[in-house]
C-alpha positions in Angstrom: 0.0 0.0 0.0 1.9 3.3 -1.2 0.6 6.0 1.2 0.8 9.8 0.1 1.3 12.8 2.7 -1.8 12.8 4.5 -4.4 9.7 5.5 -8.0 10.3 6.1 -10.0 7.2 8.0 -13.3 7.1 9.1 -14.7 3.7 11.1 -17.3 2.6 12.9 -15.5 1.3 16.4 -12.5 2.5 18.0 -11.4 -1.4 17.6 -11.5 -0.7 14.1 -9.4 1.8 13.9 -6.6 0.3 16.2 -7.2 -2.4 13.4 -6.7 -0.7 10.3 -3.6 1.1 12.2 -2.4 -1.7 13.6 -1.9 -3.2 9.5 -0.9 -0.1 8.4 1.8 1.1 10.2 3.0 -2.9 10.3 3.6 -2.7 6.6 7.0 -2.5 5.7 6.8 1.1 4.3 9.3 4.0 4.2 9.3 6.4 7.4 8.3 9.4 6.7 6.2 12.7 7.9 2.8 12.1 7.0 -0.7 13.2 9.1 -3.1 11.2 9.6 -6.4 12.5 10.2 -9.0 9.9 12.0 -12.9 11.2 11.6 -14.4 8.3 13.4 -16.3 8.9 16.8 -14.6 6.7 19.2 -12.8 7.2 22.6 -10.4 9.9 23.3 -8.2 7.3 25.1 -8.2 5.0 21.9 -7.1 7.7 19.6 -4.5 9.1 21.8 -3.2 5.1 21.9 -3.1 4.8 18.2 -1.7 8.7 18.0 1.5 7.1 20.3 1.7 4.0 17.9 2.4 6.5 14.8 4.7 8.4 16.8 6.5 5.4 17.7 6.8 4.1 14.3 8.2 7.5 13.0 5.4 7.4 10.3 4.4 11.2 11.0 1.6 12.6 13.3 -2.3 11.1 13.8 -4.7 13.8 14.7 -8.6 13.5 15.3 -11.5 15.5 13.8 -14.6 14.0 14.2 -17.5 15.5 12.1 -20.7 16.9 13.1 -23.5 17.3 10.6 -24.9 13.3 9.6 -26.1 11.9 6.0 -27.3 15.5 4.9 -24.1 16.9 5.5 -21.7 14.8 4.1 -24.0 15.1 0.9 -23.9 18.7 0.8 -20.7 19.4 1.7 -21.5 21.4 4.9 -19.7 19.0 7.7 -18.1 20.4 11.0 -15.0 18.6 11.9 -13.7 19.0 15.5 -10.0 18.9 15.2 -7.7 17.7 17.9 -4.3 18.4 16.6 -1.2 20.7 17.2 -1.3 24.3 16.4 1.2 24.3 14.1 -0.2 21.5 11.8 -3.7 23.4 11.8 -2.6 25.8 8.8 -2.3 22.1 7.3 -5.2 20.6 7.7 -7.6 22.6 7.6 -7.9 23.5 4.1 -8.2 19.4 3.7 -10.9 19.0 5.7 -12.6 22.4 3.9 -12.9 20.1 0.8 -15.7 17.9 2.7 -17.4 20.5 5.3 -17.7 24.2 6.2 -16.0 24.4 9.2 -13.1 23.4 11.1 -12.6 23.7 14.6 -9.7 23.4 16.3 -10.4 22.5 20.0 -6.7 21.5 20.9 -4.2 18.8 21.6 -4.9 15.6 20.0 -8.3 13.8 21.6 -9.7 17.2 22.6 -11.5 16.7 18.9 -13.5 13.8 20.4 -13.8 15.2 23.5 -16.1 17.7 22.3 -17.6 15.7 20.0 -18.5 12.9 23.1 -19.6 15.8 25.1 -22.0 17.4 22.4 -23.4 14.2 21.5 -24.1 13.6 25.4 -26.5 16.9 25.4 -28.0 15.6 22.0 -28.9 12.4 23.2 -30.5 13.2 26.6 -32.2 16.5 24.7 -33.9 14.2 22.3 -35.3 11.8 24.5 -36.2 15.2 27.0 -38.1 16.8 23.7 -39.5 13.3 23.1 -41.4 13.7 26.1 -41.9 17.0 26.5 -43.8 16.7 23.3 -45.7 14.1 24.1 -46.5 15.4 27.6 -47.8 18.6 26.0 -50.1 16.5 23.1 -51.7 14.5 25.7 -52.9 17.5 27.4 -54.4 18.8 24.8 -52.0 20.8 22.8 -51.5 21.0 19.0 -47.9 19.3 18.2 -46.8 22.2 15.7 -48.2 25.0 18.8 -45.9 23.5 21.7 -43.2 23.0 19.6 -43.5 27.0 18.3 -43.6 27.6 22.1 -40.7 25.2 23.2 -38.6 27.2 20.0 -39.2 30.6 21.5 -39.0 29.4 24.8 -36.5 28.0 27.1 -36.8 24.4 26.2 -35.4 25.8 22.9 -33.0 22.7 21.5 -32.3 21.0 18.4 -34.1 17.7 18.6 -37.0 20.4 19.3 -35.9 23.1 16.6 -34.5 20.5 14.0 -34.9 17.2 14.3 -38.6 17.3 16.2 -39.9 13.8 16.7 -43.5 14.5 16.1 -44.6 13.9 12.3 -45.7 17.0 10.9 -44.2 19.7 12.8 -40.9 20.0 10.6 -41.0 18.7 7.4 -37.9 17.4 7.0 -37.6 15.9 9.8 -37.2 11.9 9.7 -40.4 11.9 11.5 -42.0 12.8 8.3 -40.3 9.9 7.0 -41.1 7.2 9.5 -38.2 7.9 11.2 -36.3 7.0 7.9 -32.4 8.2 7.2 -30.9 11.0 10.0 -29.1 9.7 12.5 -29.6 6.2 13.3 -30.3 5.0 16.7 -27.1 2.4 17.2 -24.9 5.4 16.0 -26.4 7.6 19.0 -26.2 4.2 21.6 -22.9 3.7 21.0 -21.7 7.7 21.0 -23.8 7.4 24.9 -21.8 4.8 25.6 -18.3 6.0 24.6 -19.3 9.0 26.2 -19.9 7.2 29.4 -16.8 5.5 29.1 -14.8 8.7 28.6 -16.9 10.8 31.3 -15.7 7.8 33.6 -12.2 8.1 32.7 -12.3 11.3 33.5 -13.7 10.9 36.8 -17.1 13.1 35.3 -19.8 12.4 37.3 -23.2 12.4 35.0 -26.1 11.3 36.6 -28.5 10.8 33.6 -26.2 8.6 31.4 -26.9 5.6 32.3 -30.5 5.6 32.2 -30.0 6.9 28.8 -28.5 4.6 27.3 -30.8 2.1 28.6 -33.7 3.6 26.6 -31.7 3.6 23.6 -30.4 0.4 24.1 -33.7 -0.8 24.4 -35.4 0.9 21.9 -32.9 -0.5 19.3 -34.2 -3.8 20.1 -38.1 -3.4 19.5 -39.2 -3.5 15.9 -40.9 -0.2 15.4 -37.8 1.2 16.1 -34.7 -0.5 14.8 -32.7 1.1 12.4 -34.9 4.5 12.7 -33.7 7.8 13.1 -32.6 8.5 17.1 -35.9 10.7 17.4 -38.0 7.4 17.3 -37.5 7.2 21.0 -41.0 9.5 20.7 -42.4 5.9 19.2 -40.7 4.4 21.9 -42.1 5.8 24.9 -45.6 5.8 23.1 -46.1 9.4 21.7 -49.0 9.7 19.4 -47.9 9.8 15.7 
């Protein structure tokens, strides 16, 4: 395998990239100053192991820069990549990373790009299961879905499952809702983010108190029928909201 100046990975599980690593930089190929950038969500402690590896091998420098944004993103060219990397390889970088999204942000040392990303996606995931409720609390007391969510937009309780991504069909549009909970971000994607998040916020010695309960309703949601392989919102289906 001839490998140029810079790598670019994405993979599903941080074992998969201390897989692909692990071949690559076993290879017998020349030593040499490359950057690798790693755009998978894993674990902060996984990528800084597999940064160390690189260093070890002399085989250049292995940064992360996890993306924000989903399918509709990647299609359109409008990604946000959180990057974890030196300050002087920035200037570097971030014009390749320009090529698939609109925005690069540089958070700090290497793993402080999936820092963020685990912490963000911590908010999103309780915040969607929060709106799920919230909207189904409001509809069974009698309130028109699009009404409370106009409300909860102005309001306080003003979020993006609520804004963007609401899980009642027929109050955004293009919402997977209005899809059957088709495409968007699937639910095992948002499980195991939780869960490395956990895992990280643990390392850390974070204490989060709602976490675990969490990820017990998207673990179990993932298993029933209606739900598998939906969109994350579906937890509305879940817990019995009224489509």
């Amino acid at each position: 395998m001839l490998l140029k100046d810079t790598v670019i990975t994405v993979l599903p599980e941080p074992s998969h990239v201390k897989g692909v690593y692990s071949e690559m930089l076993g290879a017998k190929i020349p030593q040499k100053s490359r950057v690798y950038i790693d755009s998978s969500t894993i674990d902060p402690s996984s990528s800084r192991e597999v940064a160390q590896w690189v260093a070890d091998a002399n085989q250049g420098q292995f940064v992360d820069a996890p993306m924000s944004g989903g399918v509709v993103g990647a299609t359109a060219g409008t990604l946000t990549f959180m990057l974890g990397s030196p300050e002087e390889l920035v200037p570097k970088i971030e014009p390749i990373l320009l090529r698939m999204g609109k925005r690069v942000l540089h958070c700090g040392v290497q793993g402080t790009g999936l820092s963020a990303k685990l912490a963000n996606n911590y908010l999103l995931a309780i915040n969607n299961i929060a709106t799920a409720e919230a909207m189904n609390l409001g509809i069974r007391w009698g309130l028109e879905p699009k009404t409370l969510a106009n409300i909860i937009n102005v309001s306080t309780g003003r979020c993006w499952p609520s804004e963007v991504n609401n899980p009642v069909k027929g109050v955004v549009e293009t919402a997977p809702a209005a899809r059957d909970y088709a495409g968007g971000f699937g639910i095992s994607l948002m499980k195991k983010d939780l869960k490395l998040a956990i895992v990280a916020a643990e390392e850390a010695h974070a204490k989060l108190e709602l976490g675990a309960r969490a990820r017990e309703v998207y673990e179990e949601a993932e298993k029933a029928e209606s739900c598998k392989g939906r969109d994350f919102s579906v937890v509305y289906r879940f817990i019995g909201g009224k489509e």
